[in-house]
mmCIF entry with sequence, helices, sheets and N, C-alpha, C, O atoms, coordinates in Angstrom:
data_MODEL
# 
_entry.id   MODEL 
# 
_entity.id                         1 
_entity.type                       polymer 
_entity.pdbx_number_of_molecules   1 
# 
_entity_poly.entity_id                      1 
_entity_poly.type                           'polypeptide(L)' 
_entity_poly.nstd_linkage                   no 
_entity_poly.nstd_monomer                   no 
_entity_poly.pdbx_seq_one_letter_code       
;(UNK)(UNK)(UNK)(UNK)(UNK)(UNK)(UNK)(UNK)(UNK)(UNK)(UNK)(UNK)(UNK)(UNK)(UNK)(UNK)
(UNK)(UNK)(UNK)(UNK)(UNK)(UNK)(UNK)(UNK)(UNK)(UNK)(UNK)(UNK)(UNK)(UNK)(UNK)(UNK)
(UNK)(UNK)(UNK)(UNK)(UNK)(UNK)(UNK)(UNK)(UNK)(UNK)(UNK)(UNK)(UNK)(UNK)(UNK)(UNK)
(UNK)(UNK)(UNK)(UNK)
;
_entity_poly.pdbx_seq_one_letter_code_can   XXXXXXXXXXXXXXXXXXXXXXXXXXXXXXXXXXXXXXXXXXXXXXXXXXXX 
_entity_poly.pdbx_strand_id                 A 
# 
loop_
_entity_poly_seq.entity_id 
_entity_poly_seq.num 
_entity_poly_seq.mon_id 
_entity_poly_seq.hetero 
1 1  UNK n 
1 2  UNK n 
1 3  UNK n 
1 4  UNK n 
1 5  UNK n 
1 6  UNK n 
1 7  UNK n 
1 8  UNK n 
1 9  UNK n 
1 10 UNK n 
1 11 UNK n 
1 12 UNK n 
1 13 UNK n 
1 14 UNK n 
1 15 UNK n 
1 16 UNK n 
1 17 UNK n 
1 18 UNK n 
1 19 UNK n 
1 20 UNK n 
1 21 UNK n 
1 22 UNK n 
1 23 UNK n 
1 24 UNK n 
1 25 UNK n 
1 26 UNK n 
1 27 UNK n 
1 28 UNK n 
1 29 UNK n 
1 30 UNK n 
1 31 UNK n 
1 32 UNK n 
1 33 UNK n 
1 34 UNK n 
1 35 UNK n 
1 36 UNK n 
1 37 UNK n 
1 38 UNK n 
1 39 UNK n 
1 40 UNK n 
1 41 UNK n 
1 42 UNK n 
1 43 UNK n 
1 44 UNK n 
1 45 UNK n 
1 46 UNK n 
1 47 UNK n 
1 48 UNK n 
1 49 UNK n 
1 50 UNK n 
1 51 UNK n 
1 52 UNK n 
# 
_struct_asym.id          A 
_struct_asym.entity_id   1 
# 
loop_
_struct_conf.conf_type_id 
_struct_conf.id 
_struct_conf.pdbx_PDB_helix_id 
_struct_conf.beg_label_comp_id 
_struct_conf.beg_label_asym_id 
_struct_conf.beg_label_seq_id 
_struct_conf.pdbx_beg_PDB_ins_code 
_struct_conf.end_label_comp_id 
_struct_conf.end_label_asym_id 
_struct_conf.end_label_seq_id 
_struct_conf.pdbx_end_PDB_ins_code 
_struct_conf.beg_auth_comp_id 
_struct_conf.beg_auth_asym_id 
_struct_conf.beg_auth_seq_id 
_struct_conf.end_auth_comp_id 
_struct_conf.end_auth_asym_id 
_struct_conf.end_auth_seq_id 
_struct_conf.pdbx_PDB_helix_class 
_struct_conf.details 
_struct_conf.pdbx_PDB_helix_length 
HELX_P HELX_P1 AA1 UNK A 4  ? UNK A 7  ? UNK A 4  UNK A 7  5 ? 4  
HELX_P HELX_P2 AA2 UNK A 17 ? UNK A 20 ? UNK A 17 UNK A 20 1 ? 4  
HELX_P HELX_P3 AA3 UNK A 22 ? UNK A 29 ? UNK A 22 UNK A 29 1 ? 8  
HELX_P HELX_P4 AA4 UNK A 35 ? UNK A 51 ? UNK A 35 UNK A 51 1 ? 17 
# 
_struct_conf_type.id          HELX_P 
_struct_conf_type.criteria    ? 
_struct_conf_type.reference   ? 
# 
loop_
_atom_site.group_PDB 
_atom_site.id 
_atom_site.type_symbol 
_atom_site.label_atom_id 
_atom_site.label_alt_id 
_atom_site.label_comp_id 
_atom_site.label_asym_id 
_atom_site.label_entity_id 
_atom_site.label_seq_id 
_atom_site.pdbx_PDB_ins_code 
_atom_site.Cartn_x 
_atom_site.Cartn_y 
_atom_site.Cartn_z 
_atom_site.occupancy 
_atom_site.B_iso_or_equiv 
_atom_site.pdbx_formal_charge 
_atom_site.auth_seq_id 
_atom_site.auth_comp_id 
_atom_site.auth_asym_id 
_atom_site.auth_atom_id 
_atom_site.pdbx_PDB_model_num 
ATOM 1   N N  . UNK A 1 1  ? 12.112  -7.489 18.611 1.00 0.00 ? 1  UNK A N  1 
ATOM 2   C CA . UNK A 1 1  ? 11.225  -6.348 18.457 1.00 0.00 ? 1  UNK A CA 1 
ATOM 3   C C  . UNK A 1 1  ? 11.137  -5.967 16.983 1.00 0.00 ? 1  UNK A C  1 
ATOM 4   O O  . UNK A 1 1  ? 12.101  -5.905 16.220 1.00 0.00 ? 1  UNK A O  1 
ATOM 5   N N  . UNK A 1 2  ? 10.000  -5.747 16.708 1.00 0.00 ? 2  UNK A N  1 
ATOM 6   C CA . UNK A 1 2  ? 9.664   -5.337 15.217 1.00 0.00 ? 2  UNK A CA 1 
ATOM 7   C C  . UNK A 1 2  ? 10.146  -4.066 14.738 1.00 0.00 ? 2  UNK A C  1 
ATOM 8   O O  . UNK A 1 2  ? 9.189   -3.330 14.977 1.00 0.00 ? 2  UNK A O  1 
ATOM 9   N N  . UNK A 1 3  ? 11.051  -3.350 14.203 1.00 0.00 ? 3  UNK A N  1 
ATOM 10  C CA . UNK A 1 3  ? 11.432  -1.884 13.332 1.00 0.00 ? 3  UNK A CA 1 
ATOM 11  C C  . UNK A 1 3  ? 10.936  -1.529 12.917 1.00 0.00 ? 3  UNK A C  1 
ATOM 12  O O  . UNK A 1 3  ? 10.854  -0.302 12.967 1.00 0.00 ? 3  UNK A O  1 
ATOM 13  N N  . UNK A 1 4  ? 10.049  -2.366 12.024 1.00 0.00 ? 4  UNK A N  1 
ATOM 14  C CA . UNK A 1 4  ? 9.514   -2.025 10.691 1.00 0.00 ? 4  UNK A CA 1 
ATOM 15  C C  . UNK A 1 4  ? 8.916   -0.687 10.714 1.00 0.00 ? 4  UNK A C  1 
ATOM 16  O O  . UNK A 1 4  ? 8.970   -0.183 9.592  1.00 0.00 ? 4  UNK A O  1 
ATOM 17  N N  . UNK A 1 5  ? 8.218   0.269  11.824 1.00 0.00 ? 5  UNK A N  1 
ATOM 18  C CA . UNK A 1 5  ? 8.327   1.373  12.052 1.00 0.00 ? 5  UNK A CA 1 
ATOM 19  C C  . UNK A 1 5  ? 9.072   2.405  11.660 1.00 0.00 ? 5  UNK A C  1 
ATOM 20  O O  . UNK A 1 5  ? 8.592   3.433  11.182 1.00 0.00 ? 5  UNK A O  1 
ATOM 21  N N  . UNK A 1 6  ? 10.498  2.161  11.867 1.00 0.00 ? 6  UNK A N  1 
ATOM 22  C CA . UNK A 1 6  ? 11.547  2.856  11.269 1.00 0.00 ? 6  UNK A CA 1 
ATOM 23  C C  . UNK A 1 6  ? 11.814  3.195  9.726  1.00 0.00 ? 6  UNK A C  1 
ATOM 24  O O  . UNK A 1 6  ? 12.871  3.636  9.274  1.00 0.00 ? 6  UNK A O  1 
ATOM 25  N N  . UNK A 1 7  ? 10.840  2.950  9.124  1.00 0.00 ? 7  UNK A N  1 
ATOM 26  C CA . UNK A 1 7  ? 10.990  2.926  7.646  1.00 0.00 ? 7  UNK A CA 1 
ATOM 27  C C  . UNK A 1 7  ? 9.879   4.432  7.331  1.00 0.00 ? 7  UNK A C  1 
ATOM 28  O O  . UNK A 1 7  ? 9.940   5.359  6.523  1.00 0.00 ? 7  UNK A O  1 
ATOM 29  N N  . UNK A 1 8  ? 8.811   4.019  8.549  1.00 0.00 ? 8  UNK A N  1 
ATOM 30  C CA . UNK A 1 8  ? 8.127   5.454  8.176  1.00 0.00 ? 8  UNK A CA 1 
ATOM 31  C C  . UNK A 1 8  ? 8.388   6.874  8.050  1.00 0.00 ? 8  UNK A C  1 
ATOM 32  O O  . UNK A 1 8  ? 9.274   7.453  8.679  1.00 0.00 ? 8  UNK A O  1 
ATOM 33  N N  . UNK A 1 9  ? 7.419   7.549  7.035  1.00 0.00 ? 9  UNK A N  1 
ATOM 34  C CA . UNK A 1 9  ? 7.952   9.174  6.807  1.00 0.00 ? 9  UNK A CA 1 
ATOM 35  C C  . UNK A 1 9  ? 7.753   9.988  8.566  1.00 0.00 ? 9  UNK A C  1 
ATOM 36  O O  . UNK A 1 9  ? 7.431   9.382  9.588  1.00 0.00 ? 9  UNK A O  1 
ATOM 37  N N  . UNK A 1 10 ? 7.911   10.754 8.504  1.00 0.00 ? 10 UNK A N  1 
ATOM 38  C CA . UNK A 1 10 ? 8.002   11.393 9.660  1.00 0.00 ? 10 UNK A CA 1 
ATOM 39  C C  . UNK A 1 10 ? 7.140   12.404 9.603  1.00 0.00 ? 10 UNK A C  1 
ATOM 40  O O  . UNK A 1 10 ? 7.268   12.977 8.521  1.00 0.00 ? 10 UNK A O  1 
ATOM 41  N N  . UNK A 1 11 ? 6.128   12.998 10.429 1.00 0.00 ? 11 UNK A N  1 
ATOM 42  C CA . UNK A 1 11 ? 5.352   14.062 9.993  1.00 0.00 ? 11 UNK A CA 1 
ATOM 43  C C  . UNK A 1 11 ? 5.336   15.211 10.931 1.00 0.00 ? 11 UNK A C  1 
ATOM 44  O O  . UNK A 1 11 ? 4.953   14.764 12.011 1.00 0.00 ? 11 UNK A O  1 
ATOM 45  N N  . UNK A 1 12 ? 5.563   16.426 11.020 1.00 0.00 ? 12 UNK A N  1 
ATOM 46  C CA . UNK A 1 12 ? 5.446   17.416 12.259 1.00 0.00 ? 12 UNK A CA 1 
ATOM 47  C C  . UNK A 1 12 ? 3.779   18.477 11.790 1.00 0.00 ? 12 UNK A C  1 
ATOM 48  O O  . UNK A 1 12 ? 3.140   18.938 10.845 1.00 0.00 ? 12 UNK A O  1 
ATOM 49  N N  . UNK A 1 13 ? 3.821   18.333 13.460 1.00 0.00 ? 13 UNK A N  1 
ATOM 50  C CA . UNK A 1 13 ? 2.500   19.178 13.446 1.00 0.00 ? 13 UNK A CA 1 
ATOM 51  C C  . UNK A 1 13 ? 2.548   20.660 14.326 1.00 0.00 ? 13 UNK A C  1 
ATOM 52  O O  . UNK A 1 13 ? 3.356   20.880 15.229 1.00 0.00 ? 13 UNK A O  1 
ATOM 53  N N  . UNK A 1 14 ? 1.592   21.532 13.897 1.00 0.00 ? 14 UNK A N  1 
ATOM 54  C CA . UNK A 1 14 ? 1.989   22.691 14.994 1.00 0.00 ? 14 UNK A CA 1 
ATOM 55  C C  . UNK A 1 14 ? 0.567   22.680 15.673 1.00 0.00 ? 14 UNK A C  1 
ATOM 56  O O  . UNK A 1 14 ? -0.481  22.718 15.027 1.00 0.00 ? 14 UNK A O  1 
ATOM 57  N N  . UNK A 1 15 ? 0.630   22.636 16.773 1.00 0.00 ? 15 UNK A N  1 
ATOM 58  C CA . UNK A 1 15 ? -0.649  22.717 17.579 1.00 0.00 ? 15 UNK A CA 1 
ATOM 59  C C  . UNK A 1 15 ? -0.693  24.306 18.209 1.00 0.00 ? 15 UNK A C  1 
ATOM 60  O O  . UNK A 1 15 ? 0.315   24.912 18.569 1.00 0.00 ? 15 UNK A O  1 
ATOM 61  N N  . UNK A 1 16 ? -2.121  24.859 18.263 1.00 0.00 ? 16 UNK A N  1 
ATOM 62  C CA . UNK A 1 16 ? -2.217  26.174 18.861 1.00 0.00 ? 16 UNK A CA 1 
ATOM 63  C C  . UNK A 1 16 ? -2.373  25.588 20.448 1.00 0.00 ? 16 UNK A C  1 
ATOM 64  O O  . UNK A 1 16 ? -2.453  24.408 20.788 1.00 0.00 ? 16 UNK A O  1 
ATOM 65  N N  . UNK A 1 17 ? -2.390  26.896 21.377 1.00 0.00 ? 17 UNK A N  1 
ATOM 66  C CA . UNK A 1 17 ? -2.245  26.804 22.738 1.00 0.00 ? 17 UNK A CA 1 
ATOM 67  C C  . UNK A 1 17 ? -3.695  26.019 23.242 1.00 0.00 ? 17 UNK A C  1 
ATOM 68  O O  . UNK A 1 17 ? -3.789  25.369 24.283 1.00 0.00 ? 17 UNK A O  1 
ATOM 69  N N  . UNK A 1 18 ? -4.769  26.236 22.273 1.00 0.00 ? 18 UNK A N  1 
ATOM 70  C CA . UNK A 1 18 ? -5.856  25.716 22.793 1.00 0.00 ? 18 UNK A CA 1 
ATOM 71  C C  . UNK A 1 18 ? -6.342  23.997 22.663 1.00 0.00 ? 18 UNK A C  1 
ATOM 72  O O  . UNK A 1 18 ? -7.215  23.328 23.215 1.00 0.00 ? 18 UNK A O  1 
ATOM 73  N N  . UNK A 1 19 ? -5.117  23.661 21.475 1.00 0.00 ? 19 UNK A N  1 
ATOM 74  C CA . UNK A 1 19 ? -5.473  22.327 20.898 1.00 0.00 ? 19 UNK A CA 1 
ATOM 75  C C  . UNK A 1 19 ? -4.062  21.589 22.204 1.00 0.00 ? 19 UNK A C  1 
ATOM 76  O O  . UNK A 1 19 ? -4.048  20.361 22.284 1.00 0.00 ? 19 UNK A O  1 
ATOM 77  N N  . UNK A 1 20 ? -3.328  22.146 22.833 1.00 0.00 ? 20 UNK A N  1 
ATOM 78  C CA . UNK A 1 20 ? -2.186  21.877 23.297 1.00 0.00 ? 20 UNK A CA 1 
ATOM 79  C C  . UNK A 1 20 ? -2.915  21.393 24.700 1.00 0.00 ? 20 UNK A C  1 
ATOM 80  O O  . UNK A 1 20 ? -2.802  20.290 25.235 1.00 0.00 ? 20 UNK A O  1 
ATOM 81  N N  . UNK A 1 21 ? -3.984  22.944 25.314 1.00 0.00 ? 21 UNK A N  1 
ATOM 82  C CA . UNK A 1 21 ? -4.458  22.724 26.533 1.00 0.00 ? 21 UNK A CA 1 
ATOM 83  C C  . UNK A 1 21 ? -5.652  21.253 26.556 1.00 0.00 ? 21 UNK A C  1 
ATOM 84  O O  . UNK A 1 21 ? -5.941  20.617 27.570 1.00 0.00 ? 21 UNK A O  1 
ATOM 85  N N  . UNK A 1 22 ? -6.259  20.955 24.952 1.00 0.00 ? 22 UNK A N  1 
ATOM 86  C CA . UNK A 1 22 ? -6.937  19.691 24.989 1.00 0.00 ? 22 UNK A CA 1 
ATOM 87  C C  . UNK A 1 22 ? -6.210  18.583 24.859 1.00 0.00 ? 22 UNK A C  1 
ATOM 88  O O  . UNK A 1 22 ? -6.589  17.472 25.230 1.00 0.00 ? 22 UNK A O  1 
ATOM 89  N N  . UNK A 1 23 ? -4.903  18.884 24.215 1.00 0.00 ? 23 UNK A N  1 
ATOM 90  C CA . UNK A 1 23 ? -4.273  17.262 24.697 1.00 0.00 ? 23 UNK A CA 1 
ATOM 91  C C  . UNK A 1 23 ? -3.401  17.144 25.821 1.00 0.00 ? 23 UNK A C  1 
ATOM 92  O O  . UNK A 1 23 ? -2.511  16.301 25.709 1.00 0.00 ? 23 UNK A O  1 
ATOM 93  N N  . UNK A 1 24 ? -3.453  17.755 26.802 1.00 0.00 ? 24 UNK A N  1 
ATOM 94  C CA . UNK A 1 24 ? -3.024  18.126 28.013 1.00 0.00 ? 24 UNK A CA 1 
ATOM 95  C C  . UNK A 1 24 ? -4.373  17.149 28.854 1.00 0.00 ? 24 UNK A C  1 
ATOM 96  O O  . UNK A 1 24 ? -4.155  16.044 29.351 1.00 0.00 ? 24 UNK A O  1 
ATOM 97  N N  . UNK A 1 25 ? -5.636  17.783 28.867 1.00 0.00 ? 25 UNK A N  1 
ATOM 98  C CA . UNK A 1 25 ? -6.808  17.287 29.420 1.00 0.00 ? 25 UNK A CA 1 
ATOM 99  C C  . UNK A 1 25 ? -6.978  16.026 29.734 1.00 0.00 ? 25 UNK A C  1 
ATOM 100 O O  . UNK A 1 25 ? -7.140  15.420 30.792 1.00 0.00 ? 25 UNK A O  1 
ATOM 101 N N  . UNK A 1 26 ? -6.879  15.598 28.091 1.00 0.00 ? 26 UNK A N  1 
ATOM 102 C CA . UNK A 1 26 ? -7.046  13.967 27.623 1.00 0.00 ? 26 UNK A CA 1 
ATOM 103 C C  . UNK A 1 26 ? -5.952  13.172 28.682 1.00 0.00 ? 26 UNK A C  1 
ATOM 104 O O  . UNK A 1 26 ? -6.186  12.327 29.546 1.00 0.00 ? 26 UNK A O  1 
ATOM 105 N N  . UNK A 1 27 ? -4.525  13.864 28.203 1.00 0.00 ? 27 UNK A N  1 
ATOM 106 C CA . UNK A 1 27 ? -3.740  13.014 28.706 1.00 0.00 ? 27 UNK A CA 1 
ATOM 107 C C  . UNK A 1 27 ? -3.373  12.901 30.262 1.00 0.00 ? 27 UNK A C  1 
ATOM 108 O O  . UNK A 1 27 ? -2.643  12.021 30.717 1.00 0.00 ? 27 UNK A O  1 
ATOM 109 N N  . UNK A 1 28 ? -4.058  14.046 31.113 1.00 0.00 ? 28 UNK A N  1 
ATOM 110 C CA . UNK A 1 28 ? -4.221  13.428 32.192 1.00 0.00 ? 28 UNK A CA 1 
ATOM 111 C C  . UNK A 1 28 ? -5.310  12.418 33.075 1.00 0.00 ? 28 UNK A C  1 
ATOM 112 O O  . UNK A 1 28 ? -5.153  11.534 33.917 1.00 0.00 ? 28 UNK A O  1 
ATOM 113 N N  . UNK A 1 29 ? -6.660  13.134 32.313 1.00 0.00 ? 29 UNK A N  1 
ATOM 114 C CA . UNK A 1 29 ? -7.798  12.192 32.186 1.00 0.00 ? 29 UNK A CA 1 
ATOM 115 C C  . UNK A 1 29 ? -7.672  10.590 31.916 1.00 0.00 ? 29 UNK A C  1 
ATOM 116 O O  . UNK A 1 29 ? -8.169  9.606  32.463 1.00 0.00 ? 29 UNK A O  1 
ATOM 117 N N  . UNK A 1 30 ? -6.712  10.793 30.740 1.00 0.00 ? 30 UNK A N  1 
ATOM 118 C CA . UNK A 1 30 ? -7.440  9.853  30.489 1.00 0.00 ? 30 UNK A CA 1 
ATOM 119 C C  . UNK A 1 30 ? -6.357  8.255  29.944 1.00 0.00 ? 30 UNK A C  1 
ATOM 120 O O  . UNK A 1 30 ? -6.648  7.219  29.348 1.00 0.00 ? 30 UNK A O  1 
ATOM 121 N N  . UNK A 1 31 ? -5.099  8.791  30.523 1.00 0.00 ? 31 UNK A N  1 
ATOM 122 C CA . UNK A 1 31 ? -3.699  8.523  29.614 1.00 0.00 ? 31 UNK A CA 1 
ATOM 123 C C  . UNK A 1 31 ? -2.787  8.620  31.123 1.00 0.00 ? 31 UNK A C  1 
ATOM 124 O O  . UNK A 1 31 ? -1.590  8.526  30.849 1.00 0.00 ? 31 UNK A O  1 
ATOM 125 N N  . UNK A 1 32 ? -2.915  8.708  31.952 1.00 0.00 ? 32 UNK A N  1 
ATOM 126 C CA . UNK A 1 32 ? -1.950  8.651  32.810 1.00 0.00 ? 32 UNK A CA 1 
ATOM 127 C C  . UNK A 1 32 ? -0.761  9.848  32.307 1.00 0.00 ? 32 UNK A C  1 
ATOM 128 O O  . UNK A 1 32 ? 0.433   9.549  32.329 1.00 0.00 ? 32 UNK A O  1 
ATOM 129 N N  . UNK A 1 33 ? -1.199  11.137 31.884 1.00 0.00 ? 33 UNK A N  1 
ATOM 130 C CA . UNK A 1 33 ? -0.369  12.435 31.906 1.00 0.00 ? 33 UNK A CA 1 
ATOM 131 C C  . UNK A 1 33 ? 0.897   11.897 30.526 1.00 0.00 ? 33 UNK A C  1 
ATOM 132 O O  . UNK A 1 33 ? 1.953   12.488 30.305 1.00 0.00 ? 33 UNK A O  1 
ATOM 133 N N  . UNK A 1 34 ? 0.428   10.742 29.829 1.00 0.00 ? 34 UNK A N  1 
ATOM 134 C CA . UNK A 1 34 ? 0.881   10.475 28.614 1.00 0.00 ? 34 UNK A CA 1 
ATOM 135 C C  . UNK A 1 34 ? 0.606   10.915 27.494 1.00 0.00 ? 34 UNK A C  1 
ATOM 136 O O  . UNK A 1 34 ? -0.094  10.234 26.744 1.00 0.00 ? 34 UNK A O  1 
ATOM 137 N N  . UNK A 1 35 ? 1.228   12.525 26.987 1.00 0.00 ? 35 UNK A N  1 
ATOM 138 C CA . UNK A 1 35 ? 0.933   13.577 25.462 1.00 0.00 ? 35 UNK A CA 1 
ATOM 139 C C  . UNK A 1 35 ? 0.837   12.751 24.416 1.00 0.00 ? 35 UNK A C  1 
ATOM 140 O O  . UNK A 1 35 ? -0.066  12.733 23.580 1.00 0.00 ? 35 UNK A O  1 
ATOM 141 N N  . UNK A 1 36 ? 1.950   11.948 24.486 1.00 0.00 ? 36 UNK A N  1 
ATOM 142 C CA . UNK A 1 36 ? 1.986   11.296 23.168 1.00 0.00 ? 36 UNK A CA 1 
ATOM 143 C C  . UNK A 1 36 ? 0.725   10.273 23.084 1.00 0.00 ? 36 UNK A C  1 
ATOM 144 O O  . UNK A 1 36 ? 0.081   10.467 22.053 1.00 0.00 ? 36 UNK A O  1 
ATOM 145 N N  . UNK A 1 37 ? 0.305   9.427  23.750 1.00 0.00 ? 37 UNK A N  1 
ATOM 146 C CA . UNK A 1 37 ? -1.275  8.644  23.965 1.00 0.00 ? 37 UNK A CA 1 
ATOM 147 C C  . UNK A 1 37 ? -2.574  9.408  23.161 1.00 0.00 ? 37 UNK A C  1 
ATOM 148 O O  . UNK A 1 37 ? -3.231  9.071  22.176 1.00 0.00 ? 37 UNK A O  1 
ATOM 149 N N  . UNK A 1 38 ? -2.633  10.791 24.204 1.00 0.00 ? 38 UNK A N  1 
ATOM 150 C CA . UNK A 1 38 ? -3.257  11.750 23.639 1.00 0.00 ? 38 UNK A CA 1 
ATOM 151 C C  . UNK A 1 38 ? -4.022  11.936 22.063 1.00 0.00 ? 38 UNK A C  1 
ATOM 152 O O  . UNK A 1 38 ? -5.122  11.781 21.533 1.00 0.00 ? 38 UNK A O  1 
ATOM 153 N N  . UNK A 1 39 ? -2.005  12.572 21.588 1.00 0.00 ? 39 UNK A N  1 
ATOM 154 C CA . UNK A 1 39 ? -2.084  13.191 20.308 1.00 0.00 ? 39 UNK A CA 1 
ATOM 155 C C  . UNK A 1 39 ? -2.757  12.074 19.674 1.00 0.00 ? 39 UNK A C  1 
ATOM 156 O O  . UNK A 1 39 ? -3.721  12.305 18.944 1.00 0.00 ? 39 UNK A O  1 
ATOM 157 N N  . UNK A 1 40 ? -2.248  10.571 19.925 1.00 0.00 ? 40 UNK A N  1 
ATOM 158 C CA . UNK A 1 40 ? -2.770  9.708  18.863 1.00 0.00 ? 40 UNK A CA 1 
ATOM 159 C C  . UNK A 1 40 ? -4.184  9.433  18.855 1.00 0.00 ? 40 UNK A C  1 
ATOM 160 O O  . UNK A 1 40 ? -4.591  8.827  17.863 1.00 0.00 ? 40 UNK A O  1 
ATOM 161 N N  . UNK A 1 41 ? -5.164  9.797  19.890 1.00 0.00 ? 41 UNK A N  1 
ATOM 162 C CA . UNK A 1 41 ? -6.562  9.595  20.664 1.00 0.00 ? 41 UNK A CA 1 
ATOM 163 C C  . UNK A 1 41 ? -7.025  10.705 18.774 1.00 0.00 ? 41 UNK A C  1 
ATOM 164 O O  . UNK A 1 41 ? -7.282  10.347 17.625 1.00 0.00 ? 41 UNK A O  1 
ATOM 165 N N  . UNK A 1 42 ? -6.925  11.758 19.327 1.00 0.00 ? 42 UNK A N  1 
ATOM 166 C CA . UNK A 1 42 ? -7.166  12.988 18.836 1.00 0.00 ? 42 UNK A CA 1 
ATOM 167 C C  . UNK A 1 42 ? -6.851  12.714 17.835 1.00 0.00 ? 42 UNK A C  1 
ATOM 168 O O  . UNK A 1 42 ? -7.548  13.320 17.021 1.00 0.00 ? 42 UNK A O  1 
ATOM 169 N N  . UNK A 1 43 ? -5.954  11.935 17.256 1.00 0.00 ? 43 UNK A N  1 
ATOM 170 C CA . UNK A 1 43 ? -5.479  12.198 15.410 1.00 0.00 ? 43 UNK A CA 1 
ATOM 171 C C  . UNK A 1 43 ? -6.491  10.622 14.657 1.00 0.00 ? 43 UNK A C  1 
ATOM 172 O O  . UNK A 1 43 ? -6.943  10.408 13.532 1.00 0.00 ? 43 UNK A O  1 
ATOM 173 N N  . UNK A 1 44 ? -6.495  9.885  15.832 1.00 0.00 ? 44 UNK A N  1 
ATOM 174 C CA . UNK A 1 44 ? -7.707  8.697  15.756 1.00 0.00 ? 44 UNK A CA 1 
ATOM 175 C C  . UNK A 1 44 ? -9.009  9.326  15.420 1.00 0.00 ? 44 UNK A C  1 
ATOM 176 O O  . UNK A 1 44 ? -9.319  9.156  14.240 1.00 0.00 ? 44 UNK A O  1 
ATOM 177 N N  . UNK A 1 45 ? -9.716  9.893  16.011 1.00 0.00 ? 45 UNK A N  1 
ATOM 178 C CA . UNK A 1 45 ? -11.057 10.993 16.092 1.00 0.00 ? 45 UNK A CA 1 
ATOM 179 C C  . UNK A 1 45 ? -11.021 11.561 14.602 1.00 0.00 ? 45 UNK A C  1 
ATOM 180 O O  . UNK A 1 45 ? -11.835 11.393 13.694 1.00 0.00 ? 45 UNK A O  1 
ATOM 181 N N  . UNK A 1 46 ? -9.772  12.321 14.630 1.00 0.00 ? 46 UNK A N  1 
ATOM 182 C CA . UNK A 1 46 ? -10.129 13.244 13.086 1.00 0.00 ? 46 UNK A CA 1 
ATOM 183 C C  . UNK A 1 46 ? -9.731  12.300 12.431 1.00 0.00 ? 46 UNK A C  1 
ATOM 184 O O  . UNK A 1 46 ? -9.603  12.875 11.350 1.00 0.00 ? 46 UNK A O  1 
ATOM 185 N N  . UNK A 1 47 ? -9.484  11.462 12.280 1.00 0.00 ? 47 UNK A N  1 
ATOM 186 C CA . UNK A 1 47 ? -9.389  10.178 10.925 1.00 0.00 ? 47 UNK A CA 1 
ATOM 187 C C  . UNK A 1 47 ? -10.846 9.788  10.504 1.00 0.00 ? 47 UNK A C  1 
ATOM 188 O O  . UNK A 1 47 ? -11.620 9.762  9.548  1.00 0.00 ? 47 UNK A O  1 
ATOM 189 N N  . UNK A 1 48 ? -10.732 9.532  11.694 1.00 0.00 ? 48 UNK A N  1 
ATOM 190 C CA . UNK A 1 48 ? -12.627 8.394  11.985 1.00 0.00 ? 48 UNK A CA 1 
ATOM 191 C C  . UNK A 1 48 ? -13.519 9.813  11.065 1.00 0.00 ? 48 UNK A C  1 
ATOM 192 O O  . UNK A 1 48 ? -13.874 9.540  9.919  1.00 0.00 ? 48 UNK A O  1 
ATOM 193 N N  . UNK A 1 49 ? -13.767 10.927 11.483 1.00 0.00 ? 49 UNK A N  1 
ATOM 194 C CA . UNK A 1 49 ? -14.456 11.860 10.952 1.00 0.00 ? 49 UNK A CA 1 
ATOM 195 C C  . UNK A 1 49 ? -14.001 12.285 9.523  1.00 0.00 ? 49 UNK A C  1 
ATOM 196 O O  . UNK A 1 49 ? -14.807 12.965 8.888  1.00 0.00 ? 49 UNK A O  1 
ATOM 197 N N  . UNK A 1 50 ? -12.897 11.994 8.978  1.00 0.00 ? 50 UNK A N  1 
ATOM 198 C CA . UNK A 1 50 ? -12.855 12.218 7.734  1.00 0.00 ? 50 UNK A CA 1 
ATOM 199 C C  . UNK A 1 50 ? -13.416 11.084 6.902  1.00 0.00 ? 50 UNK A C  1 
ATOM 200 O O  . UNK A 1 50 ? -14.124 11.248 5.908  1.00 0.00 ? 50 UNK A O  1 
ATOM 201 N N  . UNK A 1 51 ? -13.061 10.001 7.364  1.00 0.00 ? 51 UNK A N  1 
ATOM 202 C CA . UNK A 1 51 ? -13.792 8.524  6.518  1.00 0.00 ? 51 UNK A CA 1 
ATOM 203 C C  . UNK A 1 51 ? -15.534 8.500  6.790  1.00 0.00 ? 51 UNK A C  1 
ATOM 204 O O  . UNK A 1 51 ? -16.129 7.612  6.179  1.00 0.00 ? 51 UNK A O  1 
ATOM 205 N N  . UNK A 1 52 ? -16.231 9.270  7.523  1.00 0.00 ? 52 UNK A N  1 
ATOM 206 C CA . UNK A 1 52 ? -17.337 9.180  7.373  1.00 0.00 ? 52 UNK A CA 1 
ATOM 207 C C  . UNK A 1 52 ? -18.558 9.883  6.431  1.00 0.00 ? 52 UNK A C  1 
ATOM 208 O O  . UNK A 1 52 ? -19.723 9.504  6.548  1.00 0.00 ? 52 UNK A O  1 
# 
């Protein structure tokens, strides 16, 4: 299995109750009730929209 992961910085985020109840949505929709799937959907999206 590859580590190389383990070398990365670590980043914390604070989500409000309303950004919490949309990755709640996603991740039952759409993720099999998987948050962490989610967050990365959602942090994919606002990437894509900043590079455009």
């Amino acid at each position: 299995m590859n580590q190389g992961f383990l070398d990365m910085e670590s980043v914390e985020l604070e989500f409000t109750s309303e950004e919490l109840e949309q990755i709640d949505e996603i991740a039952f929709s759409d993720h099999r009730e998987n948050r962490d799937a989610a967050i990365r959907e959602l942090l994919d999206q606002w990437v894509k929209t900043r590079d455009e």
